[in-house]
MIDREN-807821 format. One record per residue (C-alpha): residue number from 1; x, y, z; residue in three letters. Coordinates in pm, whole numbers, plus 50000, padded with zeros to 5 digits. Last residue first. Layout:
N
R   pos       X       Y       Z   code
R   NUM       X       Y       Z    Ala
...
***
This chain:
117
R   pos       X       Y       Z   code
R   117   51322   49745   50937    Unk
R   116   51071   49871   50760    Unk
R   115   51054   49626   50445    Unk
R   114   51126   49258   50634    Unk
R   113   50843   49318   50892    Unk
R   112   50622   49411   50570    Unk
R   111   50722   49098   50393    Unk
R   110   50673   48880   50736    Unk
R   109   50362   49002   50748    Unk
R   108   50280   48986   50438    Unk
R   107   50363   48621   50372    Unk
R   106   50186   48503   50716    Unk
R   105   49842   48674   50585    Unk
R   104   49831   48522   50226    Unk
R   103   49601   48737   50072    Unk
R   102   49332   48656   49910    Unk
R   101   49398   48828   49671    Unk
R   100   49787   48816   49554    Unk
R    99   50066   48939   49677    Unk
R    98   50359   49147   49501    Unk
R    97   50694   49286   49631    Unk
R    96   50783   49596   49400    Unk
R    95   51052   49560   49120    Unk
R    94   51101   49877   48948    Unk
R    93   50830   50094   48730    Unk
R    92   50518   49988   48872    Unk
R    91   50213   49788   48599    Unk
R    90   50482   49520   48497    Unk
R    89   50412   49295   48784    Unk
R    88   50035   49372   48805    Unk
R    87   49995   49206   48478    Unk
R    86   49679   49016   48573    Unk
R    85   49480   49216   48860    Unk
R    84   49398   49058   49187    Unk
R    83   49602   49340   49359    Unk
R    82   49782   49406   49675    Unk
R    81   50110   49606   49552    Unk
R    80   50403   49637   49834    Unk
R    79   50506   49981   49847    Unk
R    78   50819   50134   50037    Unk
R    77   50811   50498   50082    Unk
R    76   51173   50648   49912    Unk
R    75   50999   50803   49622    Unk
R    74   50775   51033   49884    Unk
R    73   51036   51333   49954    Unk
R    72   51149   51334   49540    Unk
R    71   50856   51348   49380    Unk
R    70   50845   51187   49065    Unk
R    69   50817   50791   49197    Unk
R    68   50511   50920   49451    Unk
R    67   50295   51015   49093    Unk
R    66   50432   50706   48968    Unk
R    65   50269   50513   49257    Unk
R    64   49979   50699   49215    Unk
R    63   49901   50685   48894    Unk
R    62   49976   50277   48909    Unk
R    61   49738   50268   49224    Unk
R    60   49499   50414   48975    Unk
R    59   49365   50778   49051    Unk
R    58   48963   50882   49050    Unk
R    57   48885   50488   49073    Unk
R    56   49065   50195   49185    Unk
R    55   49275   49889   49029    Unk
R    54   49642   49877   49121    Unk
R    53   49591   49831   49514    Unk
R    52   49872   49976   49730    Unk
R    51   49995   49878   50096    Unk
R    50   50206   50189   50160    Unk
R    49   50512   50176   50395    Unk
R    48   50641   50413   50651    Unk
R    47   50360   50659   50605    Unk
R    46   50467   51042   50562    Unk
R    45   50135   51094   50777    Unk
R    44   50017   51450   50568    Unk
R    43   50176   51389   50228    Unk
R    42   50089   51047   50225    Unk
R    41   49727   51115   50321    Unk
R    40   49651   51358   50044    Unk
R    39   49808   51115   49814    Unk
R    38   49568   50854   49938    Unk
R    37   49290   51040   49912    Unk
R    36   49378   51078   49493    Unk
R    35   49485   50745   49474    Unk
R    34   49137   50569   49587    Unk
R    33   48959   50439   49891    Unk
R    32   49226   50536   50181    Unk
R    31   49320   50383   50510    Unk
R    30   49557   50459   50847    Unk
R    29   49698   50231   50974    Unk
R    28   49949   50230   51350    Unk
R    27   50112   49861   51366    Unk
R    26   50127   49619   51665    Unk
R    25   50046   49292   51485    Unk
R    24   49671   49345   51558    Unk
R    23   49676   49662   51431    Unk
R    22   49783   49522   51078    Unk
R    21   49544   49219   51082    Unk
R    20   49288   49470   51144    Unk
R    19   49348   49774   50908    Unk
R    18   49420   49459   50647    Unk
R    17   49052   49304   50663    Unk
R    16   48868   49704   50710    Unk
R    15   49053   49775   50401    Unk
R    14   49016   49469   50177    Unk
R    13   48572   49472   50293    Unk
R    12   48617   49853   50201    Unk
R    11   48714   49761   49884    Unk
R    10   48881   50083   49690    Unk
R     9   49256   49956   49829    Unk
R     8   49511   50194   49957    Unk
R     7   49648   50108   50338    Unk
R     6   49850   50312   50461    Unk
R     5   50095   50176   50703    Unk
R     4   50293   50371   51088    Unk
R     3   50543   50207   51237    Unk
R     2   50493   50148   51595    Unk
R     1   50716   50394   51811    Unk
***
């Protein structure tokens, strides 16, 4: 069974970019435009790994990744932050893989092969 990433990011340009490159390497995505849809979402796929942009309106990725951190059932989901934001390594609480826009393709690939194996 493919493994199954949500994708987080309020650009819809970022989202349709990643949906693609991640179904064309064999994986199921599903998408969401801000933390509050996306918590909704994680709660009803249980993704395998979240893709998670820091910047976005009604709930930072930050509020949402802390909001996952709390709850037992969802701290376990692997993240790796997407953001163009300065600071975004101190803006999680533990050590999350980082990349940078524009992304380096290759890198997260081989990042997100790495994180659900």
């Amino acid at each position: 069974m493919a493994a199954r990433i949500l994708v987080v990011d309020d650009e819809e340009d970022v989202r349709g970019f990643l949906c693609s490159l991640l179904e064309d390497n064999g994986y199921v995505v599903d998408t969401a435009e801000d933390g509050n849809r996306a918590w909704r979402a994680i709660e009803e796929q249980r993704p395998d790994l979240i893709l998670l942009d820091l910047m976005m309106p009604e709930q930072t990725g930050t509020g949402l990744y802390r909001r996952m951190h709390d709850h037992k059932g969802l701290r376990e989901i692997p993240v790796i932050v997407i953001s163009g934001l300065a600071g975004r390594n101190v803006a999680v609480g533990k050590a999350v893989p980082v990349f940078d826009k524009p992304i380096d393709e290759d890198g997260l690939l081989k990042k997100i092969s790495e994180m659900i194996a």
